[in-house]
N, C-alpha and C positions, 0 to 999 in steps of 0.2 A: 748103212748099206755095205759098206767094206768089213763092218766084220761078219756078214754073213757067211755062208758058204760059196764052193763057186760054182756049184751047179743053178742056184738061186740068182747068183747074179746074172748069168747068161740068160737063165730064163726070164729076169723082169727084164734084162738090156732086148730081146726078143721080142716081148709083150708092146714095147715102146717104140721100137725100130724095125721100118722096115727094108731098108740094105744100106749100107755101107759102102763106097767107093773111094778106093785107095790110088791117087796120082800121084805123079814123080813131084809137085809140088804143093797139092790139095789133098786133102781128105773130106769128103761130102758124107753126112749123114741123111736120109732118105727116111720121111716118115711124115704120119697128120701132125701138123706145125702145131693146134694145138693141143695135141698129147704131149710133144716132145718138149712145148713150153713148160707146160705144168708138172714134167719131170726136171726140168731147167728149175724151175722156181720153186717146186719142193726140195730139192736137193739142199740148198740152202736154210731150210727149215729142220728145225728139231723134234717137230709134233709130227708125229707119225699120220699119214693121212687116214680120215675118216671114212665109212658108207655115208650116206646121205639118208635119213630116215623120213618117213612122210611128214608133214607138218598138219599139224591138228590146226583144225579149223571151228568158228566157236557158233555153233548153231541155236537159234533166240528160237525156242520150243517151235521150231518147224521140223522136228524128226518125226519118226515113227513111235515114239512114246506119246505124244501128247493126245 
């Protein structure tokens, strides 16, 4: 992620967050807890994340061929 560009980073920190509030002793980040986990918990990981593809299902000659 850091060696990306910075137009990229803004946009995935965008896509993940939605506002930001800066205090004289807090900083709150604002967004669905579980998006910003799973960027929490990606970020730690090396595998680039995947799509999720359909999962084949195994049909015992009840389709339209038989």
């Amino acid at each position: 992620m850091t060696a990306r560009e910075i137009s990229f980073r803004k946009a995935w920190l965008q896509s993940i967050v939605d506002r930001i509030e800066v205090g004289a002793d807090v900083i709150r980040i604002i967004g669905d807890k579980t998006i910003l986990e799973a960027a929490v918990i990606g970020a730690g990981s090396s595998v680039a994340p995947s799509v999720r593809s359909s999962a084949w299902k195994w049909r015992t000659r009840h389709d339209s061929n038989v």
